[in-house]
N, C-alpha and C positions, 0 to 999 in steps of 0.2 A: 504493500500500500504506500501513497504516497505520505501520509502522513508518518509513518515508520522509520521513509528514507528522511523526512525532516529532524528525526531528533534522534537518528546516528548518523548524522552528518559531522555534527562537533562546530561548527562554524556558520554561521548565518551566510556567510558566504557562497559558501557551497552550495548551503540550499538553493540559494537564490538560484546562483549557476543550473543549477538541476532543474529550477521550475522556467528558468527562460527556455529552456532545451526544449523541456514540454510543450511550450506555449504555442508553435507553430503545428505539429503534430495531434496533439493530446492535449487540447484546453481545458478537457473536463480537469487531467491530472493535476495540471499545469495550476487550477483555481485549487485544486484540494491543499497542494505544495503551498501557496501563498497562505491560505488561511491556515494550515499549518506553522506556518512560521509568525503571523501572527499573533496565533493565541498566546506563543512566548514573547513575543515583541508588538503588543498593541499598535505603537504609534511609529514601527517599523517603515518610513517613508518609501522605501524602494520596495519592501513586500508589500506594501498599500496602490502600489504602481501597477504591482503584479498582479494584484485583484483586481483591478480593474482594465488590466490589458488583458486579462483571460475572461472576464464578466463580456467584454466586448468581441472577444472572438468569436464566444456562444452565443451571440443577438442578445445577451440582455443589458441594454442601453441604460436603463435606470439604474441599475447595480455598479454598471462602470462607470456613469457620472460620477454616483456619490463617493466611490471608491477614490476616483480620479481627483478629485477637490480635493477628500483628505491626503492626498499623497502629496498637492503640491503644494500644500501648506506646510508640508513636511519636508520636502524636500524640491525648492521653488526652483532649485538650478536643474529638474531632470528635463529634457530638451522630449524625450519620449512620451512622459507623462503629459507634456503640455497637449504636444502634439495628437494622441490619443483621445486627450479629452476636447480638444479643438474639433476631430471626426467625428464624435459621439453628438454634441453640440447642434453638429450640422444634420445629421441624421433626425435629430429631435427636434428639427426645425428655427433653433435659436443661433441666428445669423450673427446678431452682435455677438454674443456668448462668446461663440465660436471666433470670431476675430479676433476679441479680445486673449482666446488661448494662442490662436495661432502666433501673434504680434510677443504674448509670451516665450513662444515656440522658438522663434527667432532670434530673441533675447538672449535664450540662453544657450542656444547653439554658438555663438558666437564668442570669440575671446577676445577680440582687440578690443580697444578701449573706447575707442570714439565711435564702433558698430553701438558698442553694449548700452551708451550715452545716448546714441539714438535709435535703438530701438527700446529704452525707456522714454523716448519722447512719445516713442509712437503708442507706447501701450498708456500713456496720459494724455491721448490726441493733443497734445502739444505739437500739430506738423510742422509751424515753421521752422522750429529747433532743428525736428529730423532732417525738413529739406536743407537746412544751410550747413548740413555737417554731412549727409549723404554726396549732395553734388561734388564737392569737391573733394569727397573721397573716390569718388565713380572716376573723377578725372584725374588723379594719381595713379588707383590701381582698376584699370577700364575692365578687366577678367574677374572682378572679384562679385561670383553670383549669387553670393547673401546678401549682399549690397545692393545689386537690382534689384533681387525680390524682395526688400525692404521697400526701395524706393518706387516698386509698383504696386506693392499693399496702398502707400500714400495718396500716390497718382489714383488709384481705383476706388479710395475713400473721400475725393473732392469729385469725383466721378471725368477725370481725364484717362479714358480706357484707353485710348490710342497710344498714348502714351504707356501705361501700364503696360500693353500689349506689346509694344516694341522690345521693354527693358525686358521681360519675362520669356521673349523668343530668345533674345540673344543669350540668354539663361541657360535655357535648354541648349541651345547650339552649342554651346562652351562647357554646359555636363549634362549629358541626354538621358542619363539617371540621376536626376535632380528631380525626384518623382510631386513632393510639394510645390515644385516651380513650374512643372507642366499643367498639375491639377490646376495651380491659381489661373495661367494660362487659359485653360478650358472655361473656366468659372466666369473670365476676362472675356471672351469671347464671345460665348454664348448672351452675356448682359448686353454686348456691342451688334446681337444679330445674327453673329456670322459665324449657326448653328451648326456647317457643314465644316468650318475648321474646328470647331471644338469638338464633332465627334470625333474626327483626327486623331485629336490631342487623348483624348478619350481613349479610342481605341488602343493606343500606344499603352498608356498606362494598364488598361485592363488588361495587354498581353501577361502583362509583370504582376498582376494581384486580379485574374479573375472574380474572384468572389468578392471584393472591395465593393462594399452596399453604396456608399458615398459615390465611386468611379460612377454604378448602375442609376442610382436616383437621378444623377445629373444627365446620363447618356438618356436614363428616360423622358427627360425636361426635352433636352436638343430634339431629340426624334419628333417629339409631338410639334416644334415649333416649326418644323420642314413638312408636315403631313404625313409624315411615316406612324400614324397612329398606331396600327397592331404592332408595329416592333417594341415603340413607349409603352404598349401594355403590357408585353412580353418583359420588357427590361424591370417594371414595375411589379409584377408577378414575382419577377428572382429574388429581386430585394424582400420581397414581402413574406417569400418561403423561409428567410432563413431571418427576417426581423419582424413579425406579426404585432409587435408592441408599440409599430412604429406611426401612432397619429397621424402625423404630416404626410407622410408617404401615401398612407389609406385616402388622405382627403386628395394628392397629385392623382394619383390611379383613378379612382371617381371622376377626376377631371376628365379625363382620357375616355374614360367607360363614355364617360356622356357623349364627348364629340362625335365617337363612330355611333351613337342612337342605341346605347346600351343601357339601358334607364332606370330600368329595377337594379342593374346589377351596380349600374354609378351608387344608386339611394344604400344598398347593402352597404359599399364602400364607405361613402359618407358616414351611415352612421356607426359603424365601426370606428371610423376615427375620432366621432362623438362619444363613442364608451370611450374609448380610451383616454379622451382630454375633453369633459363636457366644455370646458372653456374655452375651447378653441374656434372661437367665433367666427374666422372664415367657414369654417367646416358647416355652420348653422347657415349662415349665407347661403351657401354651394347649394345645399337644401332647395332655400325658397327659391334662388335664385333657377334653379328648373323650372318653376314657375305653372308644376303639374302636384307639387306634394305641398298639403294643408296640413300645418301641424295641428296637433290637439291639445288639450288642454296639458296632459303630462309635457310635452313637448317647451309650451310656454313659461310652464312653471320653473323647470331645468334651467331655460333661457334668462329667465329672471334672476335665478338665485346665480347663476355664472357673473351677470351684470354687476350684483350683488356685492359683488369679489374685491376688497379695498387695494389687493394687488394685481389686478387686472391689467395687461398692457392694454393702449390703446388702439390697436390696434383689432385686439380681439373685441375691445369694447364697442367699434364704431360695428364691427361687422356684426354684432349680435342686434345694435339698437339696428341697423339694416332689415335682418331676419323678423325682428320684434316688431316695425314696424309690416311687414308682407304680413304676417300671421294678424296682425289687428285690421289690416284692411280686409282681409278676407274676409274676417268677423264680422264687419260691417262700421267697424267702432272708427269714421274717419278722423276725429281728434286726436284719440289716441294713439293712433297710425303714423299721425304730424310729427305727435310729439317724440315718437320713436325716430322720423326720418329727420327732422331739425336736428336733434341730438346726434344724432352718426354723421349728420353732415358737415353741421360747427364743431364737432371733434375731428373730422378729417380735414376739414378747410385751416384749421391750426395746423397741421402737419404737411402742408403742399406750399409751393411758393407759386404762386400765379397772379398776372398784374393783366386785369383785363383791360388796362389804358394800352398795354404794349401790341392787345390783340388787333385793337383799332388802329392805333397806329398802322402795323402793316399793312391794315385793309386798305388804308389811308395812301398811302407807299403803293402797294401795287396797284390800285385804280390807276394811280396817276402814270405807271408806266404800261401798265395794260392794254392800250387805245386800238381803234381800227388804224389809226396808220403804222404802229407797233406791228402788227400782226400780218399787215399788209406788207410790210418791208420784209418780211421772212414768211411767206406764204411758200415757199419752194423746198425751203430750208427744214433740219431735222433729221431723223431716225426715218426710212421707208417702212416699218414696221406697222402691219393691220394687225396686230394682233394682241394686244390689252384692250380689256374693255374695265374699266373703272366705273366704282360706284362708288359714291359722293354725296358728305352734306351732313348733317347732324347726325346722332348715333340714335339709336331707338326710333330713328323716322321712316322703317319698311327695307333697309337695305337687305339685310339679308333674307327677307324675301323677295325682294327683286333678284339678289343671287340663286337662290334656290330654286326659281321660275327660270332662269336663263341655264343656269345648269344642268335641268332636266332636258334643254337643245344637247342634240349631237353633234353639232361644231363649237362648244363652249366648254369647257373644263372649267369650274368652281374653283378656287386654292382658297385662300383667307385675308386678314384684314393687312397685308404686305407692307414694311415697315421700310420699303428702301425709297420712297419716292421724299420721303421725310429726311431720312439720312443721306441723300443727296442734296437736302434742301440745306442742310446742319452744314452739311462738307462744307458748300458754298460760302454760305454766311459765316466760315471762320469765328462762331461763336457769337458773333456780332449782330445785335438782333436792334437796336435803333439805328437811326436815319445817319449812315457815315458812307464817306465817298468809299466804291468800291464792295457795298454791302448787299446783304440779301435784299429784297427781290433786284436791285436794281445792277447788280453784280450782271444778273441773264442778259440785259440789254448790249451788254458789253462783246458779248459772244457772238463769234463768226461760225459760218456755217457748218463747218467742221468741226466744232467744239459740241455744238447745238446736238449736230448729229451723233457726237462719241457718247453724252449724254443720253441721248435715247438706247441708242445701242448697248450701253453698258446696263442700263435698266433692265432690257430684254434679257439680256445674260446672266444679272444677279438674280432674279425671281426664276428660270432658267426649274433651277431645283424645287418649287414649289409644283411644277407639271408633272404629273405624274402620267396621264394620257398622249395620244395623238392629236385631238382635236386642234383644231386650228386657230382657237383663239381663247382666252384665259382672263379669269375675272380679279382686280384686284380691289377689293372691296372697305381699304382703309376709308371711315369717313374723314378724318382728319384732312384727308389730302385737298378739301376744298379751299384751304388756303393755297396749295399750291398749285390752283388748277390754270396758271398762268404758263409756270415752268412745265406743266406737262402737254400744253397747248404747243409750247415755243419747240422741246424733245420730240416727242411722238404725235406730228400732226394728223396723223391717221389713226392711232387710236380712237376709241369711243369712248364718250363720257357723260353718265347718268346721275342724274342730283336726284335723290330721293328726299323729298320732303312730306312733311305732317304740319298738321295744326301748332302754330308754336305752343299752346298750352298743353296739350296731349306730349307733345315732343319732347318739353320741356320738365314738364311735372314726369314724364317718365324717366326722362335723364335722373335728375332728384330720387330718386327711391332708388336708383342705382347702383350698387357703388359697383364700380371701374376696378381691374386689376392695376391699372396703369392707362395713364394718357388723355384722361379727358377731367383735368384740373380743372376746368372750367366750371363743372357740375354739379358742385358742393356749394353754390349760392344762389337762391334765386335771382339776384341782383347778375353776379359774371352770367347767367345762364342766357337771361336775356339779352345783354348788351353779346355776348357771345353770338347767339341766334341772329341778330338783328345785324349785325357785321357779317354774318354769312351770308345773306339775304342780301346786304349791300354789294357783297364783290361777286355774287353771280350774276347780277343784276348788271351791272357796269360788263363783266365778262357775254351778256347775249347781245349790249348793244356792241361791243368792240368784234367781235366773233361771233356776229348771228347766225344760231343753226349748225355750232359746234356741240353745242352740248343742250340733253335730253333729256325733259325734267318732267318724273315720274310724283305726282300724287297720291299720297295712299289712299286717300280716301277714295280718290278716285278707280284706284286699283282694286280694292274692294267691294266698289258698287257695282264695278262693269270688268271684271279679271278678262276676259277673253279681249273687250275692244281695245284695251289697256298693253295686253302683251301683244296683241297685234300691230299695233302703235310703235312699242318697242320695237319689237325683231324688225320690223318696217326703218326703224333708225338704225340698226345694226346691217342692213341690209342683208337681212337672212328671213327662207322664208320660214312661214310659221308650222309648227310641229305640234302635235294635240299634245304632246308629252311634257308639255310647259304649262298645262293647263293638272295637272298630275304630278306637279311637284313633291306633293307631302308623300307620295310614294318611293322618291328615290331613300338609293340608303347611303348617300353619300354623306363626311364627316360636316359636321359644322362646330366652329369655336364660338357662336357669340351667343350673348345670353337669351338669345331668341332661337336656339337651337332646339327647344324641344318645341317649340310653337308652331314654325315652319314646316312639323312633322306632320301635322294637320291639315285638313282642308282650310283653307280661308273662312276668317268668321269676322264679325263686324264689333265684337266687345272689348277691342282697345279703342274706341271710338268714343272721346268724354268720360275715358278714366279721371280727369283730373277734376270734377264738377263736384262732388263732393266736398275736396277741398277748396272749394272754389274760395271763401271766406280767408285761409292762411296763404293765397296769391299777392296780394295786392304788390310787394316788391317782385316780381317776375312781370305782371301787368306794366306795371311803369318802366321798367326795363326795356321791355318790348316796342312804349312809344307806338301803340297802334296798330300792330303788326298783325296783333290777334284778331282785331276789328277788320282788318280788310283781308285777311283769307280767304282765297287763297290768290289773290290780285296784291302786288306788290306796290305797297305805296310809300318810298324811300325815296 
């Protein structure tokens, strides 16, 4: 037995020696040896190491957190212990935590003096410190790859990934088993987009630790953000065979269930993740947000006493007051419903930086460069590419059912809400988002036709990997992009571009009970909601007189009272002809990400129509916002 070989060893030593052996092989024995040596040595910091580097090899994460703390309390220089608990961390979904060991991790891997100086700056986000002692260490000793991945921890916590991403290639390049500096790599990547290098980096690493849960959760992130949904499920399945206790994971996997129309078995997911962590308020979200499951009264009660919680982050707090309110609208109780969505939304609106004078301004800015003789001077100019069709225009206003109707054509391939027409716009604009010579929108003006056209072309090639078909033409369904529907005008003049609108109050009050994974800052105030809306309204408006009969603008409501004369309309602007199979959308089984993904599974029905009438009494700052918008529906009077 192992405990036997602990106490005729003669030396703690040895033992230890003995239970590291185990550890990779035999982590049952490998934990029996630690607690072993424990009982004789309670506050044994490097057997406290060992129990939780062997609690973690056998999936039990809870065990090796708390194992892992007390060791490094004990023993704060062990580079392994951090490290260890920096993966556990991430596995249990707690990102800072996790930083916070990794940044540790570093610490004390390190011996020179002025690393160890700043990477205590960095674990008391003190960055200026680290950066003014990192750079000009970088430029003494330019090969020194603890010193990158210090200095792109920093870069990636002000959020300069590019940067981040450069220092942590040449990382790897200079030691290619530098397996922390790939994974951060990967981590870097994937946040920046550019899904198909980070499975790369992924893949490399998982040749060297197959089973690595952490490698898997992340490979299963990347997969799903390219559309390879069954592999994300598959990758999330492994992790979950050999970590069942893992919350966050259960609720990522649900994710995934749902987008391929797996719906009972998404809800299983979900609540599973909800045993495991009733407080883990996305996971309650993720629920309503299917927007097919009615909690019941046990359901509510839960959600309460979670709110409840004096230590609650807020993060789980806003997504419950989210859930809290779905579950009282359904009740019927619209007050109470309010007061659940005011509350998740002035607690998320604390937590985002968004300036909606800046939004106007742009609007302001590209009118003025947008003109018919703009457009007319580069009428030849651009990408020859037919083959993006975009849809466009507020979120919650029918887009993805206009996708899921044009999908079900067999010249159109569906992909998802595509993030590079944005990160084109970001490249451009050098970070520079007010009125400076040489800046976003007005930077496009400056471009010759060969620019214009490498622009479009490079577009077609980055989204490239979201087809997974033949079909001849593919949908990229970012709303966001109606602020850039200038630059996608000026790149790809034969594209096709579809503005899906609603009621601003319906559109708007559905934004508001929302909440967004990312990207639509705007949404968390009736006040930015409207002036948002109304600024959208202005620059397509100024965009049909500058470029009349570019772009094709679909009304829901109208879609809904007359679906066939409506898609016939469409595909008539697409110049494709019409297929009964677009009338038979909610039959396809194709994947969808948005939160309208189980609704679209449906035939067409008319009951998001004056969702927002109820509340009609807690509008009046979205009414004024609007400036009248909602009174002249659906005629534009700006």
């Amino acid at each position: 037995m192992a405990s036997g070989a602990a106490q005729s060893t003669g030396t703690l030593a040895t033992a230890l020696a003995h239970g590291h052996e185990l550890l990779s092989a035999r982590p049952a024995l490998a934990l029996e040896q630690a607690r072993a040596i424990i009982e004789v040595a309670p506050d044994h910091g490097e057997a406290l190491a060992l129990l939780g580097r062997a609690h973690a090899a056998l999936g039990q994460r809870d065990a090796a957190i708390a194992a892992l703390r007390l060791a490094v309390v004990q023993v704060p220089g062990s580079a392994d212990a951090w490290r260890t608990l920096g993966d556990q961390l991430i596995l249990a979904g707690d990102n800072d935590a996790a930083d916070a060991a990794y940044a540790r991790h570093i610490r004390a891997s390190i011996n020179d003096p002025r690393l160890r100086e700043a990477a205590e700056a960095l674990c008391d986000h003190r960055l200026d410190v680290a950066e003014r002692i990192l750079k000009p260490h970088l430029k003494q000793f330019p090969t020194d790859v603890a010193a990158m991945r210090m200095l792109a921890e920093l870069a990636g916590r002000i959020g300069r990934y590019a940067d981040a991403e450069n220092l942590l290639r040449r990382a790897v390049e200079l030691a290619p088993g530098f397996a922390a500096a790939r994974f951060n790599l990967a981590t870097v990547l994937y946040r920046e987009n550019k899904a198909v290098a980070a499975l790369a980096e992924l893949d490399h690493l998982l040749e060297g630790e197959p089973g690595n849960p952490a490698y898997r959760n992340l490979k299963g992130a990347a997969l799903g953000r390219i559309g390879d949904f069954d592999d994300a499920i598959a990758q999330f399945e492994a992790v979950l065979a050999v970590r069942s206790g893992e919350a966050k994971i259960w609720m990522s996997y649900g994710h995934a269930l749902k987008t391929v129309g797996r719906q009972s078995d998404s809800v299983h997911a979900y609540r599973r993740s909800i045993a495991l962590r009733p407080t883990l308020g996305e996971a309650w979200w993720s629920l309503a947000n299917l927007k097919t499951v009615k909690f019941d009264l046990t359901d509510i009660a839960t959600m309460e006493t979670a709110l409840a919680t004096s230590s609650l982050e807020p993060e789980d707090r806003f997504h419950l007051d989210f859930a809290l309110g779905k579950a009282r609208e359904d009740a019927g109780d619209a007050d109470l419903a309010f007061a659940h969505y005011e509350r998740g939304n002035d607690l998320r609106r604390t937590l985002i930086d968004y300036d909606a004078e800046t939004t106007t301004e742009q609007v302001d800015r590209a009118t003025a460069l947008y003109t018919t003789a703009y457009f007319e001077a580069r009428a030849s100019q651009g990408s020859p590419s037919p083959d993006p069709v975009f849809i466009l225009g507020m979120p919650r206003a029918g887009s993805t059912l206009i996708e899921q109707i044009l999908a079900s054509h067999p010249m159109i391939e569906g992909t998802q809400e595509l993030p590079d027409i944005i990160a084109m716009a970001r490249r451009l604009s050098d970070g520079k988002i007010r009125a400076t010579d040489g800046c976003y929108p007005e930077i496009i003006g400056t471009l010759d036709a060969g620019a214009l056209a490498a622009l479009g072309d490079e577009y077609v090639e980055r989204t490239r990997v979201h087809r997974k078909t033949s079909r001849p033409h593919f949908i990229d369904k970012m709303p966001n992009n109606w602020l850039h529907v200038g630059l996608i005008l000026s790149i790809l003049p034969h594209a096709r571009i579809i503005d899906a609108r609603r009621h601003p109050l319906d559109c708007c009050f559905s934004n508001y009970k929302q909440h967004f994974a990312r990207g639509q800052a705007f949404s968390y105030s009736l006040d930015d909601m409207g002036r948002y809306y109304r600024d959208y309204v202005r620059l397509m408006a100024a965009i049909d007189i500058a470029a009349p009969g570019r772009v094709h603008r679909v009304h829901y409501e109208a879609m809904v009272d007359d679906t066939e004369a409506e898609v016939r309309r469409l595909l008539a602007y697409l110049g494709l002809p019409f297929d009964p199979a677009c009338l038979r959308f909610h039959e396809s089984g194709r994947a969808v990400r948005t939160a309208s993904s189980e609704q679209v599974r449906q035939p067409i029905y008319r009951s998001g129509m004056g969702q927002w009438q109820p509340f009609s009494a807690h509008l009046g700052p979205l009414r004024a916002a609007l400036a009248g918008l909602d009174e002249s529906y659906p005629k534009i009077a700006i």
